[in-house]
C-alpha positions in Angstrom: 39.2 -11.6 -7.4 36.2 -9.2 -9.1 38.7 -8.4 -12.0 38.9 -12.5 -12.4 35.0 -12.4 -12.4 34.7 -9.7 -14.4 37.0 -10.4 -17.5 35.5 -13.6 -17.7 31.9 -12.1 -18.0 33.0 -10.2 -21.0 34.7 -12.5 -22.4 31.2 -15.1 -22.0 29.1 -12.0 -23.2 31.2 -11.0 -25.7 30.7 -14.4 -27.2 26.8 -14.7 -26.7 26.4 -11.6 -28.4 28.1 -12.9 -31.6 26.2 -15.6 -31.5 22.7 -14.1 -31.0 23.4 -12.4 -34.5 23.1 -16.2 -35.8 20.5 -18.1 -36.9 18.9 -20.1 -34.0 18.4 -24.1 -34.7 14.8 -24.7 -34.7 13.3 -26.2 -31.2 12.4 -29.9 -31.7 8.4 -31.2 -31.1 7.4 -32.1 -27.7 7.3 -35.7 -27.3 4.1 -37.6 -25.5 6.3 -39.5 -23.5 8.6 -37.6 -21.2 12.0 -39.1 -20.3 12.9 -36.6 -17.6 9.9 -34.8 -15.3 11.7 -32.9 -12.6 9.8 -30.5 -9.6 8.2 -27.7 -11.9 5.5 -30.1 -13.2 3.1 -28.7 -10.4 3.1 -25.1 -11.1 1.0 -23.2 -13.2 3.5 -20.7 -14.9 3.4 -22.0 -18.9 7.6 -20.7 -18.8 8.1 -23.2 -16.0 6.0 -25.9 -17.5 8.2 -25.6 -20.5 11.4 -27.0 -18.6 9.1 -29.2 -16.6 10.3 -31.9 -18.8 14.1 -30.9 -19.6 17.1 -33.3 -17.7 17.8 -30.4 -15.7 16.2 -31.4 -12.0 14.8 -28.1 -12.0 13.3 -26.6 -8.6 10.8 -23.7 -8.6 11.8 -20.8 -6.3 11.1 -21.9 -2.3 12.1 -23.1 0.5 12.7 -27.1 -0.6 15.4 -25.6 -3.0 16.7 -23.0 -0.9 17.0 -26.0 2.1 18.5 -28.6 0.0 21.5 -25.7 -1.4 22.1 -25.7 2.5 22.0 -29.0 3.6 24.6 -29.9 -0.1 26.3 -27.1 0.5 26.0 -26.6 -3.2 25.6 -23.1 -5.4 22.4 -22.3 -6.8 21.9 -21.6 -10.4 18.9 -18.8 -10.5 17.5 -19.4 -14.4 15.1 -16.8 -15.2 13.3 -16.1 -17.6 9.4 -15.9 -19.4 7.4 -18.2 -21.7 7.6 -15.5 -25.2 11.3 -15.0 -24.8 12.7 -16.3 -27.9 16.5 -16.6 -26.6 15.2 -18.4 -23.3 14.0 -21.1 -25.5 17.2 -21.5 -27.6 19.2 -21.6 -24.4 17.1 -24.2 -23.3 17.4 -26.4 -26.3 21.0 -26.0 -26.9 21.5 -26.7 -22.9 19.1 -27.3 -21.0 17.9 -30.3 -23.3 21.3 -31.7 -23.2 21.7 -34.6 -20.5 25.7 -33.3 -20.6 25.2 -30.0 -19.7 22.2 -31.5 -17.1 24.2 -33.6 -15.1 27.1 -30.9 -15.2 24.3 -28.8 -13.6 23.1 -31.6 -11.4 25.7 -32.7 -9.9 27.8 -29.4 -9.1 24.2 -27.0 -8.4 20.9 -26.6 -7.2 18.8 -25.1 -10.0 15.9 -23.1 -9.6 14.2 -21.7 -12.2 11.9 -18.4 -12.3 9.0 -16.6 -14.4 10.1 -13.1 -14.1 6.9 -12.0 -14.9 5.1 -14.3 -12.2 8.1 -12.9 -9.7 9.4 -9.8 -10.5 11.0 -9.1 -7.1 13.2 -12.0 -7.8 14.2 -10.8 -11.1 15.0 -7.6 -9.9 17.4 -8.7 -7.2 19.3 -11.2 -9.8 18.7 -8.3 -12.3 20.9 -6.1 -10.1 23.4 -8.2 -9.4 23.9 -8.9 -13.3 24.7 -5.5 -13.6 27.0 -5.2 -10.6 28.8 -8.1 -11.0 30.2 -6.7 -13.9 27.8 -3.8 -16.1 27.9 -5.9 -19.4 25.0 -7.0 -21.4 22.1 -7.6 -18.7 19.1 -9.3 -20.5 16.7 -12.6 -20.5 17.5 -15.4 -19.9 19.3 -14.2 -16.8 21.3 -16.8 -15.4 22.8 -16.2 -11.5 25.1 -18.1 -9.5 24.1 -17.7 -5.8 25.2 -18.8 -2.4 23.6 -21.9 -0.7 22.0 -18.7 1.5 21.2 -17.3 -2.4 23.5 -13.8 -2.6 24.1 -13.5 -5.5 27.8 -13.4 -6.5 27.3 -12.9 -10.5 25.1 -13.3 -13.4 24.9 -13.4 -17.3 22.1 -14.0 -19.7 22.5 -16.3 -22.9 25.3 -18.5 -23.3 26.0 -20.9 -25.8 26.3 -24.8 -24.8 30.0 -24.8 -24.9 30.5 -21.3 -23.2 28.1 -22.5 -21.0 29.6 -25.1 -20.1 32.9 -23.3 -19.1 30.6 -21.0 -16.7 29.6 -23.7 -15.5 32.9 -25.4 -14.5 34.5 -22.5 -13.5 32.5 -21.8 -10.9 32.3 -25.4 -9.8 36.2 -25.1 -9.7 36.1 -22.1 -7.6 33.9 -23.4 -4.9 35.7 -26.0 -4.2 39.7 -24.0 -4.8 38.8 -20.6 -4.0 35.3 -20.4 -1.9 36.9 -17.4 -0.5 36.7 -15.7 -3.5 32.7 -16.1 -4.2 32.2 -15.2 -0.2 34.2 -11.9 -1.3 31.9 -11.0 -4.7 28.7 -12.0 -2.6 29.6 -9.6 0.2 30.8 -6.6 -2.5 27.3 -7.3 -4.5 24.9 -7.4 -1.1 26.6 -4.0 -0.1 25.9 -2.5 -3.1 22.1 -3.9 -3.6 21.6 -1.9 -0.7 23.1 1.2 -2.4 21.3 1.1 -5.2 18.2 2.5 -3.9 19.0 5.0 -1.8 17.3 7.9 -2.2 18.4 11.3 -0.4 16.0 12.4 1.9 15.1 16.2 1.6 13.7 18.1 4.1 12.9 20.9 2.0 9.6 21.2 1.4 8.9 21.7 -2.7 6.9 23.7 -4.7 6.0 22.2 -7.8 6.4 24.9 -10.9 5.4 24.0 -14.4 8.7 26.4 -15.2 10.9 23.1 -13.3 9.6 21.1 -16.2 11.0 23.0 -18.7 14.6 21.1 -18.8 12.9 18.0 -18.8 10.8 18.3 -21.1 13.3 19.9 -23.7 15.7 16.9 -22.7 13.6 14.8 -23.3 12.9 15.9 -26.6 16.1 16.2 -27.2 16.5 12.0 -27.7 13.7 11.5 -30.2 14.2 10.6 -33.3 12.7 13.0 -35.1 12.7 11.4 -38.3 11.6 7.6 -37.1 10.1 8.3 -34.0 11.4 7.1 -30.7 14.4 7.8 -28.6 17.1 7.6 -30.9 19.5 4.5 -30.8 19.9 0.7 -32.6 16.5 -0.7 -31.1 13.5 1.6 -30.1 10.8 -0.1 -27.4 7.7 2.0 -27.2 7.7 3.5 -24.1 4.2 4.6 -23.8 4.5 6.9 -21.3 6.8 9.1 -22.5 4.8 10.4 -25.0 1.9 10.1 -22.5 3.6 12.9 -20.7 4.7 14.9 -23.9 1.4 14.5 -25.5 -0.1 16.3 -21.8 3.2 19.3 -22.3 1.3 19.6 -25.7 -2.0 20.3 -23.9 -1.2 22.3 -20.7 1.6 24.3 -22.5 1.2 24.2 -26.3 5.0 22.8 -26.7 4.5 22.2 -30.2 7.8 20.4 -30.4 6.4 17.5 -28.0 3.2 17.0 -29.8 5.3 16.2 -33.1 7.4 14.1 -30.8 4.6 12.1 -30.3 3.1 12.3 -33.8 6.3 11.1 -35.7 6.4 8.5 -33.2 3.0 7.1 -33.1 2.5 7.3 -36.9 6.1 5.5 -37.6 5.2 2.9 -34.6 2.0 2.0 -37.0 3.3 1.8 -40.1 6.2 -0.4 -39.2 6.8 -4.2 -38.6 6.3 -3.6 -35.0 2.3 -3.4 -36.0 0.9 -6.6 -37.1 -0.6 -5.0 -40.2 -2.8 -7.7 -40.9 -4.2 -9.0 -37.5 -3.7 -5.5 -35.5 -1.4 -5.3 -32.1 2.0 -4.3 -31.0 5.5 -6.7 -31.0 7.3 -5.7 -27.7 10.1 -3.7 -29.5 12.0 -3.5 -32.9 15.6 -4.7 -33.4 16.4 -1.9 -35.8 15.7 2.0 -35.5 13.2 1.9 -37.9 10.5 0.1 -36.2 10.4 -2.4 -39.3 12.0 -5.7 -37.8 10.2 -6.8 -34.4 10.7 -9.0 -31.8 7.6 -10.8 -32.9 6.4 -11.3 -29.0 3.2 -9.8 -28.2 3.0 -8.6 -24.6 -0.3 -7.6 -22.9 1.5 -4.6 -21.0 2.5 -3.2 -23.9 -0.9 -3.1 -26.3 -3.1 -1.8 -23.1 -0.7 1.4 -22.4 -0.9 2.1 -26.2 -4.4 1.6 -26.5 -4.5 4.2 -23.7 -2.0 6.5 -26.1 -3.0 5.9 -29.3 -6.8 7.0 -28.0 -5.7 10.4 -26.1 -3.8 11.4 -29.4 -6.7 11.0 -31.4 -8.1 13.2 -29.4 -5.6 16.1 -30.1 -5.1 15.2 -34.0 -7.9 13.3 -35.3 -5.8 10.9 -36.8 -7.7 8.8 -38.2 -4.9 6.3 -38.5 -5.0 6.2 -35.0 -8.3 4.7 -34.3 -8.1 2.3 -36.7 -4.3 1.2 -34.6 -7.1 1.1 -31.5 -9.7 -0.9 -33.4 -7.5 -3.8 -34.4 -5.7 -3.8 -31.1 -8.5 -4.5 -29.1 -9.7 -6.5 -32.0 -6.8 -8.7 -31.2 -6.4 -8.2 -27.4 -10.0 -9.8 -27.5 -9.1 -12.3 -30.4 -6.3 -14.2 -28.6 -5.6 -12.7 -25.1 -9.1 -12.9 -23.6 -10.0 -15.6 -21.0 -13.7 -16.1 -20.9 -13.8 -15.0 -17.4 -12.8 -11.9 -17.5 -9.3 -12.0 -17.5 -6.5 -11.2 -19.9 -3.6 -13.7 -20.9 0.2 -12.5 -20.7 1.6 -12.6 -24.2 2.2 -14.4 -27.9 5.5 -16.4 -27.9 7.7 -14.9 -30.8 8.4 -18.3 -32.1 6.8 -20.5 -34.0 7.6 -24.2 -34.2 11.1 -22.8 -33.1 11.3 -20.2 -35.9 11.1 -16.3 -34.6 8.4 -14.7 -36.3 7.1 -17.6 -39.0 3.3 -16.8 -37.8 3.4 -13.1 -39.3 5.9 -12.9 -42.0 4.8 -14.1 -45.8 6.9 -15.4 -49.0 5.6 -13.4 -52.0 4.1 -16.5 -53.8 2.1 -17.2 -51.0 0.5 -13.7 -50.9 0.2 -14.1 -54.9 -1.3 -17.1 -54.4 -4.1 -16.1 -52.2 -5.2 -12.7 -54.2 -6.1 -11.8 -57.4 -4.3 -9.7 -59.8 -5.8 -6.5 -58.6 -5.1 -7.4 -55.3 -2.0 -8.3 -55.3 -0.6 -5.4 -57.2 -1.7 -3.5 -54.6 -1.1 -5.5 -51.5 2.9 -5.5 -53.0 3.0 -2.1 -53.1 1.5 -1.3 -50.0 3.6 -3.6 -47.6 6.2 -3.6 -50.0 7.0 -7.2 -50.2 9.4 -8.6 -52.9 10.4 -12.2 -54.5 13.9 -11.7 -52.1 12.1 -11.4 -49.2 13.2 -8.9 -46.6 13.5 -11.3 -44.1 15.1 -14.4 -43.4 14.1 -17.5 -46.3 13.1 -14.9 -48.8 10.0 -14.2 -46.3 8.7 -10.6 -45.8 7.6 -8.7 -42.5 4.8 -6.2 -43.9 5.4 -2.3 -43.5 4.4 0.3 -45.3 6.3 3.2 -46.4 4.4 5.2 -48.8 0.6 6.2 -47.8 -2.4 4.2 -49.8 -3.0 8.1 -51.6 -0.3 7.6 -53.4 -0.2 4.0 -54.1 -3.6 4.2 -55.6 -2.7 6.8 -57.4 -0.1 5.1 -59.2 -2.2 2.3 -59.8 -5.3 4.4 -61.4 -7.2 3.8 -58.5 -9.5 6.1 -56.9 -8.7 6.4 -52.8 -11.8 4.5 -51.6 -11.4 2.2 -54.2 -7.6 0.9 -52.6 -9.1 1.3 -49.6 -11.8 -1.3 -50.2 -9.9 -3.6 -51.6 -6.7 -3.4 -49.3 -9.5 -4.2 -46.4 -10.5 -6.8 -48.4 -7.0 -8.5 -49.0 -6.1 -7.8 -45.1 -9.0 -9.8 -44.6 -8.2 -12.4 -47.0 -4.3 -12.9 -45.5 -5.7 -12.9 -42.2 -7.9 -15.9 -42.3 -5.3 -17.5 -44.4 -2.9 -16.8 -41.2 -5.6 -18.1 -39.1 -4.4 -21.7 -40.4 -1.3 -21.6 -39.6 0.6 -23.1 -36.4 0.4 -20.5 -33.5 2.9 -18.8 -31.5 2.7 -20.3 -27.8 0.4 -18.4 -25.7 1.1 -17.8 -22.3 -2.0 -17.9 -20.8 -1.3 -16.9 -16.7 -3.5 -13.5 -16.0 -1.1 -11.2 -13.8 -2.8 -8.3 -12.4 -0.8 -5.8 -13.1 -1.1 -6.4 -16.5 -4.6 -6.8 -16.5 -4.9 -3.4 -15.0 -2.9 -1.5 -17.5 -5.4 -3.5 -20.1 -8.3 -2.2 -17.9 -7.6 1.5 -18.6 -6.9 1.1 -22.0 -10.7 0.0 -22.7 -11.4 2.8 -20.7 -9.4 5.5 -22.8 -10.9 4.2 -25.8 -14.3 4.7 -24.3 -14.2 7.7 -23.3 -12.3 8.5 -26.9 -14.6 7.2 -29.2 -17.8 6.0 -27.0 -17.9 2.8 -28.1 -20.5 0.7 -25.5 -18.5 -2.6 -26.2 -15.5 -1.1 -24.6 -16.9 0.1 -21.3 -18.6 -3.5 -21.4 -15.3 -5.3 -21.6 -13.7 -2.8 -19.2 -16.5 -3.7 -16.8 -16.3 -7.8 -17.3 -12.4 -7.6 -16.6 -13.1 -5.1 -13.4 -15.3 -7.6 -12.2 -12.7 -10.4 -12.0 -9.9 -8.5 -10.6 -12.4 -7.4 -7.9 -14.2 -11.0 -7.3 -11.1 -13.7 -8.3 -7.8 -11.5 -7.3 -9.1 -8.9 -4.3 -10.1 -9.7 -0.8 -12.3 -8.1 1.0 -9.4 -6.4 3.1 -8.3 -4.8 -0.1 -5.0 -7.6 -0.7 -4.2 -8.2 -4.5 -2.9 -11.8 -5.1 -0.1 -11.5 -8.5 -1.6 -14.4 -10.7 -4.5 -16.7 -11.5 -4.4 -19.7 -13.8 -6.7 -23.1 -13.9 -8.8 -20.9 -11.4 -6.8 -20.1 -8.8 -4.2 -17.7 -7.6 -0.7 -18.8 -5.9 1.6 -15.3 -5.5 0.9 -12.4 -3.2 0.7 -9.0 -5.4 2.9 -6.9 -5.7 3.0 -2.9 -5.4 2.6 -2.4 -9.1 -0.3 -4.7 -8.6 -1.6 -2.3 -6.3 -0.8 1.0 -8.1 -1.9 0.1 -11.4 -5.2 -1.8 -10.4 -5.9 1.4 -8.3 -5.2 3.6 -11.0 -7.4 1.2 -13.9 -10.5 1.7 -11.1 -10.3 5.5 -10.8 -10.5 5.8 -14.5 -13.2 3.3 -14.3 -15.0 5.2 -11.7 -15.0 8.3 -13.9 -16.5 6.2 -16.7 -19.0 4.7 -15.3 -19.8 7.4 -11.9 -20.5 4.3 -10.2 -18.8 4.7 -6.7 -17.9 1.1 -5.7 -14.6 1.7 -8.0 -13.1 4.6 -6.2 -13.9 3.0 -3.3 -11.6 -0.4 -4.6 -9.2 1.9 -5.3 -8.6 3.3 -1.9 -8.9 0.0 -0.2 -6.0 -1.0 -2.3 -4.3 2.1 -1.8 -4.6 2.0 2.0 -4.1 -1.3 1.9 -0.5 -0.7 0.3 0.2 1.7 2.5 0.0 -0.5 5.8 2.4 -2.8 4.0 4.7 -1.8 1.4 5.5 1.9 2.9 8.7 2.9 3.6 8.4 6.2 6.5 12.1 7.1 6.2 11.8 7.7 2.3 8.4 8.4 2.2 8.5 5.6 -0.6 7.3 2.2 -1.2 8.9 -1.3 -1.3 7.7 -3.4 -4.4 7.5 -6.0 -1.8 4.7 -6.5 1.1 6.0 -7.3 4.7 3.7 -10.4 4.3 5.8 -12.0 2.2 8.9 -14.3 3.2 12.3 -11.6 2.6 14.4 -12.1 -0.3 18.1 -11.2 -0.1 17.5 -7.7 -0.7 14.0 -5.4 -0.2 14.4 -3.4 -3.0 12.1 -0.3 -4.5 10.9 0.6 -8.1 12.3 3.9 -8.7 12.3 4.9 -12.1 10.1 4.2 -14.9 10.5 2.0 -17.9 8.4 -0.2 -20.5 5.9 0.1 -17.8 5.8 2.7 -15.5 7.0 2.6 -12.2 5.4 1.4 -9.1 6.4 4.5 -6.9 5.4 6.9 -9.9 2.1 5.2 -10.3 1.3 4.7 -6.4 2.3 8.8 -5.9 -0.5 9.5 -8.8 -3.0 7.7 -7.6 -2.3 9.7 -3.7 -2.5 12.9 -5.2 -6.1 11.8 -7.5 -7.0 10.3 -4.3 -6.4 13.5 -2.5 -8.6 15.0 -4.6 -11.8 13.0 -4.7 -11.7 12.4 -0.8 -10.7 16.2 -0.1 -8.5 14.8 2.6 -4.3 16.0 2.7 -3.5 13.0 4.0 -3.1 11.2 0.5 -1.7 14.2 -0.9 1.1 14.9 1.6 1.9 11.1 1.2 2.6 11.7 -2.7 4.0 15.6 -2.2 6.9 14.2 0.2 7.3 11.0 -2.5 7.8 13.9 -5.0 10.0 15.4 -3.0 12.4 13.0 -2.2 12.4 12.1 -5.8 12.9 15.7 -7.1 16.5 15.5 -7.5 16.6 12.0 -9.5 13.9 13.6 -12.1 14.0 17.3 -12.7 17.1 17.8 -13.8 17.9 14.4 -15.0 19.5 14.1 -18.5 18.0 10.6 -19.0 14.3 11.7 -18.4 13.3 8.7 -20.8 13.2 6.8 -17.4 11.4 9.1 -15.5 8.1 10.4 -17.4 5.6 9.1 -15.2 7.3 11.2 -11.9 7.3 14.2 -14.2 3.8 13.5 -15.0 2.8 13.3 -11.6 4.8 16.8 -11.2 3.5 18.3 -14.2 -0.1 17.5 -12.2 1.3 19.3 -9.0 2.2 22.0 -11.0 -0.8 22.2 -12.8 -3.6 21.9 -10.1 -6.3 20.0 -11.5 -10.3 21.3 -12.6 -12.6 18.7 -10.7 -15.3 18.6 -12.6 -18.8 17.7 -10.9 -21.2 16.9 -13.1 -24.6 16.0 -11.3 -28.5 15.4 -12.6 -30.3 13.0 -15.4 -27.9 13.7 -18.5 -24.6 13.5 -16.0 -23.0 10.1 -17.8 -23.9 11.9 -21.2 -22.7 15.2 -20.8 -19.4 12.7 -19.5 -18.9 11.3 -22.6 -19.5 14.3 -24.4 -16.7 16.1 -22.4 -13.9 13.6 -21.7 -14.0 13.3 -26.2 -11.6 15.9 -25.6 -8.1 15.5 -24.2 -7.9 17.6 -20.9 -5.2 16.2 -18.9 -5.2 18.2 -15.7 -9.2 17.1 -15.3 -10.9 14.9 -13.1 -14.7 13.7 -13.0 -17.1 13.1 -10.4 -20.4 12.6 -10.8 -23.6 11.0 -11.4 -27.4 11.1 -11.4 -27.3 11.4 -7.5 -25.3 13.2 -5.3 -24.1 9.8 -3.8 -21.0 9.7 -0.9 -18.3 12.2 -2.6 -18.0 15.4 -1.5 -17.3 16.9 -4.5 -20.8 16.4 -5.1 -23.0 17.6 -2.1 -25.8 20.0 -2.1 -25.2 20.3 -5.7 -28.2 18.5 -7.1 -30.8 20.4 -8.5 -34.1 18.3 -9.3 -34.7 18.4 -13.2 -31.7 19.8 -14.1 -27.7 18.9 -15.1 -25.3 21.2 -14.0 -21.9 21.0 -14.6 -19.0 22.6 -11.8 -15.9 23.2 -12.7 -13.6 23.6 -9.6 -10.2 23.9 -8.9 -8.7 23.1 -5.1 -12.5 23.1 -4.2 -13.3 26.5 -5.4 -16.1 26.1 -8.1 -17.2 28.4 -10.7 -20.6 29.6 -11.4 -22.4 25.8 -13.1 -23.5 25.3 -16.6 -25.3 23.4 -18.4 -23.5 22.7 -21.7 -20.4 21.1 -22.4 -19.9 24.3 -24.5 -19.8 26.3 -21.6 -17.8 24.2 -19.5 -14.7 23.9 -21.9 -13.2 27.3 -21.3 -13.3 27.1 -18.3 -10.5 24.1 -17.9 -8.9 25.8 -20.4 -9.7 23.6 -23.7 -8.8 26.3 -26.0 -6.1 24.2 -28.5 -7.4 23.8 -31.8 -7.6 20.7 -34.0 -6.8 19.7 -37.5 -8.0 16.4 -38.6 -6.0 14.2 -40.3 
């Protein structure tokens, strides 16, 4: 029976990858008048607002669904999916638009529809069944059959209306012939969801060596592209935290090798069609290994973790490319992704009016037309656009492949000549953009997100001291703490139209912890440690796992799903497990207690085996981060008197991993900080598992002593 289900998987995905090589038909207008409303007109999610309307009668994940799938005895169809997925909207006009394929679906299914983003632990569940219901091409839209009881007994992602169509009949067919047969790939696919995270439990008590991180770290490096940047393949993502991790080898070890991992990728990243070059911010990943053709969506998660990177390698090179990448991200983060409460949105659609990427890309007569001579010369050189287009219709995606020097140069222009007026023709295309139709925002705030978007205001603080980005940090602090915290530490996942629907998850938890610890060592104002381990102990009464010394992404407050599954590894954004074990070993730290620390030691040990010697260590840089911090005990660093937020700044402008502050004007609740306050003066201690060296005074002083010794060369 699985070989039936499994040759017709590839055949389907066969034939939907062809056709997502095609040219998608443009989505039509929405009308004023609806002909079909179905039950996800009273949620909030913009995704399932955009099939609120389709012929499909549509359910939103819960228990009406999930009850009338019994009562029918009919198969559920799991649809998931998220608002700037470009092939979730084609599959929805070509099918879920059609009133053929809706009453194929209607009569024969229950469907439900899901924002992955809104509930990842759904995702993950039909996610995993995708892949073992057959290993093939695993991607968004996912589409799952299910049981009435919802096991999952296969999955696909995008299917063409006509191949659709046949999924659809075949398994209509087989219910009602062979029910046998989907009772037998339910059952295979529920045993092996449960396999699937099981971690071997070591009793071995591990002693975390930077010399273990060797193998990793050359394996690691070992997959860049050292020519493009990235790991090397047919599409690169960004990944932040790998090179998060390399950039910290760099620092603690001087591996020169990873820092020009980091460099070829970081300065490749920016120049390429990835980077809007004219309104600043990151595409969620390129389609080609040269970072030049992008998925055009725009993801929060994605421009907060490399604000965060893009900052701490400025402060190893001086690039000065690099703040300027910072600049216009947060430029744009605050342009079109800020809520005026606080909160971030979620992401840019990558279509436009149903085309993929018509917002950013440019014909060459429209350019022309918008410049003068001077300008354009320049501007055509620069992004190297031509009459041809290198896009689709003759339009051109701007990158830059030869640096402005040179250009100018060319061009008999002195350097701060081309670099005036190229600022002035970005500014010129940029309001012209501004007129255009926008890609669809998706305007939901998810914590998690918001949290990685938290720290990256902090990282560029403390990089570049800029008052406006401690002041946003604080504003979007304040409404995770007042609109999505309770008092008893729980995190609820969403908010939207001013209220929130979803109980958080443990990345909400993690990260939101994390975001306030570098918050707290921003600012030295106490009440954000203290956030962060209520929501760490908060997390620990209800997603901890004693037999694996782990965490479930999933609370016990919230109704099971057919699988309680965990977040192992680490991918576009780091792990839950990874995060939640850093932020018990920091806490460990400022609280001088061994409880939090033995929590993340025994996590680290029961992960060992999976990261160490892994040869696919692209999937586990934030564990080897948080090993690489065992390994290298950190310098707290107590800074206490008048000047302590100063002398702060002045220190953290450097990039010194294995350091953590505490501090402030008093000597306040930490004990880090007691009976070290000495009236009229600012000491700084530098201390390392609680033993402190004699205190200075200067940030001079204080440097060698965490062992800031690497030099920098500007560029």
């Amino acid at each position: 029976m699985k070989t039936t289900l499994f040759l017709l998987l590839a055949f389907f995905l066969l034939s939907a990858e062809r056709c997502a090589s095609q040219e998608p038909k443009s989505k039509e207008p929405n009308m004023t008048k609806h002909a079909h409303t179905n039950h996800l007109i009273h949620e909030s999610s913009p995704y399932l607002l955009q099939h609120a309307h389709n012929p499909v009668n549509w359910y939103p994940w819960g228990p009406e669904a999930l009850a009338k799938a019994k009562k029918e005895n009919k198969l559920l169809i799991i649809s998931i999916g998220y608002a700037a997925c470009h092939w979730c909207h084609v599959m929805e006009h070509e099918s879920f638009e059609d009133s053929t394929v809706a009453k194929m679906m209607n009569d024969n299914f229950v469907c439900i529809k899901v924002d992955r983003e809104e509930r990842p632990d759904i995702d993950d569940v039909y996610m995993s069944a995708c892949h073992l219901s057959g290993g093939g091409n695993c991607g968004w839209p996912l589409n799952a059959f299910a049981t009435p009881d919802a096991r999952p007994f296969w999955a696909g992602t995008y299917f063409p209306k006509e191949n659709w169509l046949k999924v659809l009949g075949y398994f209509r067919d087989m219910q009602k012939n062979e029910p046998n047969k989907i009772e037998e790939s339910a059952q295979a696919i529920s045993q092996g969801m449960q396999q699937v995270d099981q971690v071997p439990i070591s009793s071995e008590t591990i002693t975390a060596k930077p010399e273990n991180l060797v193998n990793a770290t050359r394996n690691l490096i070992q997959i860049i592209d050292f020519k493009k940047g990235g790991k090397n393949g047919r599409m690169k993502f960004p990944m932040p935290i790998n090179y998060e991790y390399l950039l910290s080898q760099y620092a603690l070890t001087g591996n020169k090798k990873a820092l020009e991992a980091v460099d070829v990728t970081l300065d490749n990243m920016a120049l390429g069609g990835i980077y809007d070059q004219i309104g600043g911010g990151f595409a969620r990943y390129s389609t080609d290994p040269d970072w030049f053709a992008p998925h055009f969506e725009k993801m929060l998660y994605d421009n907060g973790q490399l604000v965060s990177l893009y900052a701490n390698a400025w402060k190893v090179t001086k690039n000065r490319q690099y703040k300027n990448v910072v600049d216009e991200t947060l430029q744009f983060v605050e342009r079109e992704l800020m809520d005026q409460s606080g909160g971030f949105y979620s992401s840019l659609d990558a279509d436009t009016e149903g085309e993929e990427g018509k917002f950013y890309v440019w014909t060459l007569a429209e350019v022309k037309a918008l410049l003068d001579d001077r300008s354009f010369k320049l501007i055509k050189a620069y992004y190297n656009l031509t009459a041809k287009g290198n896009w689709e219709n003759r339009q051109n995606i701007l990158h830059i492949t030869k640096p402005l020097a040179q250009i100018a140069k060319k061009q008999n222009l002195d350097l701060a000549e081309a670099h005036k007026i190229l600022q002035q023709a970005k500014n010129q295309l940029f309001k012209a953009r501004e007129k255009r139709i926008r890609p669809g925002l998706d305007d939901k705030i998810l914590t998690s997100w918001n949290a990685l978007m938290l720290k990256g205001y902090v990282d560029a603080y403390l990089t570049f001291n800029e008052p406006h980005h401690l002041e946003t940090a604080l504003k979007n602090a304040h409404f995770l703490a007042d609109k999505m915290m309770s008092k008893e530490g729980q995190l609820s996942r969403n908010y939207k139209n001013g209220k929130a629907s979803i109980n958080a998850f443990l990345d909400d938890y993690a990260l939101t912890a994390w975001a306030f610890m570098a918050l707290y060592e921003a600012t030295f104002d106490e009440q954000w440690i203290e956030k962060a381990k209520l929501l760490t102990d908060f997390a620990y009464r209800h997603f901890y796992d004693p037999r694996t010394g782990l965490f479930f992404y999933t609370s016990d407050l919230d109704a099971p799903l057919v699988a309680r599954k965990k977040e192992l590894s680490d991918n576009v954004i780091p792990g839950s497990n990874s995060v939640m074990g850093r932020v018990l070993w920091k806490l460990g730290h400022y609280y001088d207690t061994e409880n939090y620390s033995k929590l993340s030691q025994k996590m680290v040990q029961n992960m060992s085996g999976a990261f160490i010697q892994s040869d696919q260590p692209f999937f586990y840089a934030n564990w080897l981060s948080l090993y690489s911090e065992m390994a290298h005990p950190p310098y707290e660093v107590a800074i206490i008197g008048p000047e302590a937020g100063q002398l702060r700044d002045e220190m953290a402008k450097n990039y010194l991993p294995n350091v953590l502050y505490v501090g402030g004007q008093k000597e306040g609740n930490m004990s880090l900080l007691k009976n070290r306050l000495v009236k009229g003066e600012t000491r700084i201690y530098v201390c390392q598992k609680r033993v402190c060296k004699f205190p200075v005074n200067t940030v001079k002083d204080a440097l060698p002593l965490v062992g800031a010794n690497l030099t920098v060369t500007p560029r």
